[in-house]
C-alpha positions as CSV (number, residue, x, y, z in Angstrom):
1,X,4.0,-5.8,-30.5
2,X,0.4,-7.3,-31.1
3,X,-1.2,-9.1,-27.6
4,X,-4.2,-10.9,-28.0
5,X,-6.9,-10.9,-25.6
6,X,-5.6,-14.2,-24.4
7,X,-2.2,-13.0,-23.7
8,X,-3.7,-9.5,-22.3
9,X,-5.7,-11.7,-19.7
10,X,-2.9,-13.8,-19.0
11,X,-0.9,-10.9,-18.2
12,X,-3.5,-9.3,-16.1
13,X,-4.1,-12.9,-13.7
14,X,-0.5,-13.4,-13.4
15,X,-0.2,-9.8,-12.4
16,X,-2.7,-9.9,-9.7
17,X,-1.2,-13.1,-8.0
18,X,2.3,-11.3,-8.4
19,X,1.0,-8.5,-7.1
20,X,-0.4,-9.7,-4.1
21,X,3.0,-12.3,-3.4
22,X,5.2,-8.9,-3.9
23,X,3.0,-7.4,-1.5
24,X,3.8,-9.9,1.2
25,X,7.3,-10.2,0.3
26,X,8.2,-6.6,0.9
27,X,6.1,-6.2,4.2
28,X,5.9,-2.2,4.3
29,X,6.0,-1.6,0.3
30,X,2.6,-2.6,-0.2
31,X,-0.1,-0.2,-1.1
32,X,-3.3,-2.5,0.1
33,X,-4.9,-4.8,-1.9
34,X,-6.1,-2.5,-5.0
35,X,-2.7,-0.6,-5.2
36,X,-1.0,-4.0,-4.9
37,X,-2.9,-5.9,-7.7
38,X,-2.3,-2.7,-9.9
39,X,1.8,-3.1,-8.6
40,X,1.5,-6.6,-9.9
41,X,0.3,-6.0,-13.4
42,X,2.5,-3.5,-13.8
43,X,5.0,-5.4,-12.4
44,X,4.0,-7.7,-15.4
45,X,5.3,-5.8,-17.6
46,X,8.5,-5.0,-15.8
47,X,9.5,-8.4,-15.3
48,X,9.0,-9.3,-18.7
49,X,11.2,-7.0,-19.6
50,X,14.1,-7.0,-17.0
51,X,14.4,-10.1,-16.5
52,X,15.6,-10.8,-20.5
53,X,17.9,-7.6,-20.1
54,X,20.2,-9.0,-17.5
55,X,19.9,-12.2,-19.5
56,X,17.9,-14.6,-16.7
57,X,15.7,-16.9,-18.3
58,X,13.4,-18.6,-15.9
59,X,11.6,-21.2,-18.7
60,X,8.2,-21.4,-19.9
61,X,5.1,-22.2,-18.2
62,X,2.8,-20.1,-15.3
63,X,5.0,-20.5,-12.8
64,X,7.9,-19.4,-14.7
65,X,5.5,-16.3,-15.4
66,X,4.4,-15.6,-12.1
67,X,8.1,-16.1,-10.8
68,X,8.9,-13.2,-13.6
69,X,5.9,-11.2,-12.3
70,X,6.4,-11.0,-8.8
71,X,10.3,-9.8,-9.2
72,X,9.0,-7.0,-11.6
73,X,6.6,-6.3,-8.8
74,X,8.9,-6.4,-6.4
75,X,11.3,-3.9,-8.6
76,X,8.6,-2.2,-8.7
77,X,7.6,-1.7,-4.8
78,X,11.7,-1.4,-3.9
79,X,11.4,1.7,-6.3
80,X,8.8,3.0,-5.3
81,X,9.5,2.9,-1.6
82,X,12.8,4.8,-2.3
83,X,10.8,7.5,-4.3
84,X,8.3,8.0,-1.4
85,X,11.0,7.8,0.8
86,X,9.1,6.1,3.8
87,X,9.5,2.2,4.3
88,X,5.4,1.8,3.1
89,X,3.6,5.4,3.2
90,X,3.2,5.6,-0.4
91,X,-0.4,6.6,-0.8
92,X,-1.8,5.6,2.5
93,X,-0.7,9.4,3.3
94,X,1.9,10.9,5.6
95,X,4.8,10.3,3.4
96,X,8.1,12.5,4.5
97,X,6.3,12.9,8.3
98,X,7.3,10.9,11.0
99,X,5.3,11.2,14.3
């Protein structure tokens, strides 16, 4: 697979604003703004390749891309919420203690 720096930009601005819609969507799964925005590009790439997989097609366009994004993202902060296993203490610290 060949990305232009075009496409690699698009993917990282569509990530960002993913990241930062997952973040709000799943109140307690963020990881602040910088661990969100990172969520959302990777999320990116998640969606992009989920979505396809279960054979949803959301169209062309931004929106359509940041649509795809943000579920990836949110994927993404569901998962990583079980793995922690606190509703949001991820890497703020204090993951596995409850006061």
């Amino acid at each position: 697979m060949h990305l232009s720096n075009e496409s690699l930009l698009v993917i990282i601005v569509v990530g960002i604003v993913a990241g930062w819609l997952a973040g709000n969507i799943v109140r307690g799964g963020g990881y602040g703004l910088i661990g969100d925005l990172v969520v959302g590009v990777i999320g990116a790439f998640i969606g992009d390749w989920l979505l396809p997989q279960l054979s949803i097609h959301l169209g062309t366009g931004m929106v359509a891309l940041i649509v795809n994004a943000t579920l990836g993202a949110i994927v993404l902060l569901i998962v990583l919420r079980l793995i922690s296993g606190v509703g949001g203490g991820g890497w703020r610290g204090g993951a596995g203690r409850r006061w």
